[in-house]
N, C-alpha and C positions, 0 to 999 in steps of 0.2 A: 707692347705691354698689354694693351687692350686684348687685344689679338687673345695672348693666352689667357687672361681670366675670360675670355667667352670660353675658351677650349675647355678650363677647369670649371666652369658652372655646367657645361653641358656634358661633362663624364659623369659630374655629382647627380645630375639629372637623372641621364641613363643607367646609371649605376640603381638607384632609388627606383626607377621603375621595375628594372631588371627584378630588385629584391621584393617590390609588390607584387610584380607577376610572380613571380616565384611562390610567395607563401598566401597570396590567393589560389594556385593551384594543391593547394595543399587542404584544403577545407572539402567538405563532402556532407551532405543530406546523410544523416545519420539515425535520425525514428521520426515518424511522421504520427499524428493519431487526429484520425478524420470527426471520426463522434463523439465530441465532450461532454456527456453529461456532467459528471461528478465530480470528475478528476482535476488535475491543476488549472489554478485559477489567472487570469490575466491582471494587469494593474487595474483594471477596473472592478474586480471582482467579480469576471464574467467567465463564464466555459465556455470555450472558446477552443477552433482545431488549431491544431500548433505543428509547426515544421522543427525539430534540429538540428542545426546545424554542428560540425565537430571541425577542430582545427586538429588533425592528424599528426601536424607535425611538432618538433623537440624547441619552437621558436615560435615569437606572436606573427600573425596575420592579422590581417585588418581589412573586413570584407565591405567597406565601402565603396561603393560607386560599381560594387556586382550586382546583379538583376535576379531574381526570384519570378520563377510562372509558372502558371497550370496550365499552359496551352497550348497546344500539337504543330499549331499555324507557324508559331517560330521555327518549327524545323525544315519550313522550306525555303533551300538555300538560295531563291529566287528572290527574295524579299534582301531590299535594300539594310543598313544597321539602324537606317530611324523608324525605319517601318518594324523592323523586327521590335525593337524597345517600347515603343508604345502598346507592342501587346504582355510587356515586365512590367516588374515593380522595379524602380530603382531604387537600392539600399543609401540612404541619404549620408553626406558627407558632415564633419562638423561636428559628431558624436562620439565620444568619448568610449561608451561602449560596443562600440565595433570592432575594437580593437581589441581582439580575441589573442588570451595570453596560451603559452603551450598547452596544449592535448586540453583546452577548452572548450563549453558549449556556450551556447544561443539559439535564443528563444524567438522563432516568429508567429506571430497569431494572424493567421489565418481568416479573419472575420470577414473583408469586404471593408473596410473603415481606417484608411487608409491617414484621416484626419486626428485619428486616437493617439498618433507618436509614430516614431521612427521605426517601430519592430511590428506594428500596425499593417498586413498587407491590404492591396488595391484589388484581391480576389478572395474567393472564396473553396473550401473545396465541398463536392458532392459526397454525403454520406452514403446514395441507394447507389454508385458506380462507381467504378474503378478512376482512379483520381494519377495523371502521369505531373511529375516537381520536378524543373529542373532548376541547377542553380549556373548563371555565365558569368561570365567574366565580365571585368571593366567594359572590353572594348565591345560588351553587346554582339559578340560574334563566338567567341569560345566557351562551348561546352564543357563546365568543368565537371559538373556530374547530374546525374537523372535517375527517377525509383519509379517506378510504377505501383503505386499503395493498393491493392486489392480491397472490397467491400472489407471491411471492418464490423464488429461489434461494436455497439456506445461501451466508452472506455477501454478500448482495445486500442494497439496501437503497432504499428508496422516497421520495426527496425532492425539495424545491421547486429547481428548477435554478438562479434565483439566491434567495439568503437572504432570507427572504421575501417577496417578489414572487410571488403566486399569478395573474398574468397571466401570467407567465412560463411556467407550466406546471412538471408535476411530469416525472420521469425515474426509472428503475428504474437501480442504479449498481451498479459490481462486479462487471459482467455482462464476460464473455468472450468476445471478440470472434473471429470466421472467422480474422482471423492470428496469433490463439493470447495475444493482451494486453488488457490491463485497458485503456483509453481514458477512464471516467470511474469516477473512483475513490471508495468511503466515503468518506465526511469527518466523524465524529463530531466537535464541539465545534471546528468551526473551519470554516471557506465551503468552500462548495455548487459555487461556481462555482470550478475552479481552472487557469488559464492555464499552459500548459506554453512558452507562445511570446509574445511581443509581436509583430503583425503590422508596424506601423513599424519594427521592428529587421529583419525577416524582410525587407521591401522595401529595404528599405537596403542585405542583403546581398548581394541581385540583383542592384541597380544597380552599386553598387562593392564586389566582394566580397575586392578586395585593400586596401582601406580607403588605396588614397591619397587618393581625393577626400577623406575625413573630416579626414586629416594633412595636407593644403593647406590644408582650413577653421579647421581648427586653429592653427596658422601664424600666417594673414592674420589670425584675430582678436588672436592674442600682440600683431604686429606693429603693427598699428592700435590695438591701446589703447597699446602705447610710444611708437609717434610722438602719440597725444593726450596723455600725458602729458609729454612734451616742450615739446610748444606749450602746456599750462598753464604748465608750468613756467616756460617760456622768457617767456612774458604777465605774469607774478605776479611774475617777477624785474626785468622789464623798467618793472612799475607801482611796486615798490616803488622802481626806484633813480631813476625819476622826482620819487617822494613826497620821497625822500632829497635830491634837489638843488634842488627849490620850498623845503622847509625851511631848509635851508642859506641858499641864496637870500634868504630873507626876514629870517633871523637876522641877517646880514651888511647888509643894508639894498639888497641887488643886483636889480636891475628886468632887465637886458640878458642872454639867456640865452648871448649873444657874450660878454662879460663873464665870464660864470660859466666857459663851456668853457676859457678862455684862462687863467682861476686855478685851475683844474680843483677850483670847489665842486662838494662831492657826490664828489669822486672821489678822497680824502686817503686819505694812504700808511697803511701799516700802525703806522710808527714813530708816528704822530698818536695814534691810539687805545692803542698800548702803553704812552706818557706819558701820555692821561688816565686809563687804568686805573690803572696803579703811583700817581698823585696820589690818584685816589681810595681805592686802601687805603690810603696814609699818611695821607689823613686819617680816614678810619673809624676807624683804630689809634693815632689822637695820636701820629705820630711824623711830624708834617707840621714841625716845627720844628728839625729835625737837619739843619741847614745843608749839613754835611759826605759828607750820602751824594750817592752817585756813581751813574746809570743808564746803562749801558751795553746798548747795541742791536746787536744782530748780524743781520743778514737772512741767512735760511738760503736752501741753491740751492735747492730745493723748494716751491713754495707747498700741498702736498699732503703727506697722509702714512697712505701704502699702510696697510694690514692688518697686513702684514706689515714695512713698515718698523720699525726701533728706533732710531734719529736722535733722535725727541724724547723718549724713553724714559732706560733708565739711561746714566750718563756714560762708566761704566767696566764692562767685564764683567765680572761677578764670578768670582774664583777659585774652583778647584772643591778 
């Protein structure tokens, strides 16, 4: 008995780490930006360089207890895993926000002040050189991904053009363009790629840029679901009061539907169903035995009654 609950704590185990290696390999260095002057701020209110990180994949990851470094020295594979760690930052465990939900970012700040919090790194990067991020894994030995950030502008920043797609290629952002504007802007904690235009709406307004053709399409579709709704309706009404006069028909013992049209079964007046309703509440109310009452039928000119009519409403208006 022992025996298998160790066997089932250790599948739950392996099972659990399987699925944190897995959606830690799923995270990826997604914009780096080396020179902050102006631009996003830290919890401290400081400009500060910042790394993002992107969780790629359709499910949460949780990059704690992965490593973050600027430094070249880790990739030689002669160095033992404690040797290599000491030259990372380890992403600290016990934080709530590291658990990165689908196609999420995260924010680390770059400063050297490693004291400031958990998103606080132990290095810094160089704005006059080329600055190499990698980010490893749990076990301080797997390379999950690496950028090489080129000199930068202050406020410039270095990322994957769309969210992580590294076929895509990377782009320098922030950059000021010959007619004096920005064209592909920062995007700290939110996509890479950001559309200022729908090209389908833009052809559209080529074509018809005073938008009647769209107000005519408009229109004929109004127009065409009311006439199909007509002819349901006109079908449904038409089956029912067929249903309506085979019943009749059949109750009555009537075969000849000559017959039927000529006593007009199926097509009995209003005054018919107002006497069997009023019978039937007298006798739901036991008061089917009062000889003496009297029903009287009045057919109004209206077979309709507007919205705005009050005919079937109060008797008398009241006094104000």
């Amino acid at each position: 008995m022992m025996k298998n609950k160790f066997l089932s704590v250790f599948v739950v185990l392996l099972m659990t780490c399987g699925i944190s290696a897995f959606g830690q390999k799923s995270l990826c260095i997604n914009e780096v930006m080396v020179n902050n002057k102006t631009d996003v701020i830290d919890d401290y209110g400081l400009h500060q360089p910042w790394i993002e990180i992107f969780n790629t994949a359709f499910a949460s990851a949780d990059i704690k207890s992965c490593y973050l470094t600027n430094d070249r020295r880790v990739l030689d594979r002669g160095l033992s895993v404690t040797q290599r760690t000491k030259m990372m930052y380890p992403i600290p465990r016990g934080d709530e926000r590291t658990k990165m939900g689908p196609r999420q970012y995260l924010i680390f700040w770059a400063d050297g002040f490693p004291k400031r919090g958990n998103f606080h790194l132990n290095f810094q990067l160089d704005s006059i050189k080329p600055n190499w991020i990698a980010l490893y894994d749990a076990n301080g030995y797997t390379l999950i991904d690496s950028v090489t950030v080129p000199v930068l502008k202050a406020n410039c920043s270095y990322g994957l053009i769309e969210d992580g797609i590294l076929s895509k290629g990377w782009e320098v952002k922030g950059l000021i363009e010959n007619d004096g504007k920005i064209h592909k802007f920062v995007t700290p904690n939110t996509n890479n790629l950001t559309l200022d235009s729908n090209a389908k709406v833009t052809k559209f307004k080529e074509h018809d840029p005073d938008g009647i053709s769209m107000t005519i399409v408009a229109m004929g579709v109004v127009f065409f679901a009311l006439i199909l709704l007509y002819i349901a309706f006109k079908i449904t009404g038409k089956i029912g009061a067929d249903l309506t006069r085979k019943n009749a028909m059949k109750a009555r013992g009537i075969t000849d539907k000559t017959e039927a049209i000529q006593k007009s079964i199926g097509h009995e007046s209003g005054d018919i169903f107002a006497a069997i309703g009023m019978a039937l509440h007298e006798y739901q109310n036991n008061v089917h035995d009062n000889e003496d009452l009297q029903l009287t039928m009045q057919k109004v000119k209206r077979n309709y009654s507007p919205w705005s009519s009050k005919i079937y409403m109060l008797r008398h208006t009241p006094r104000r």
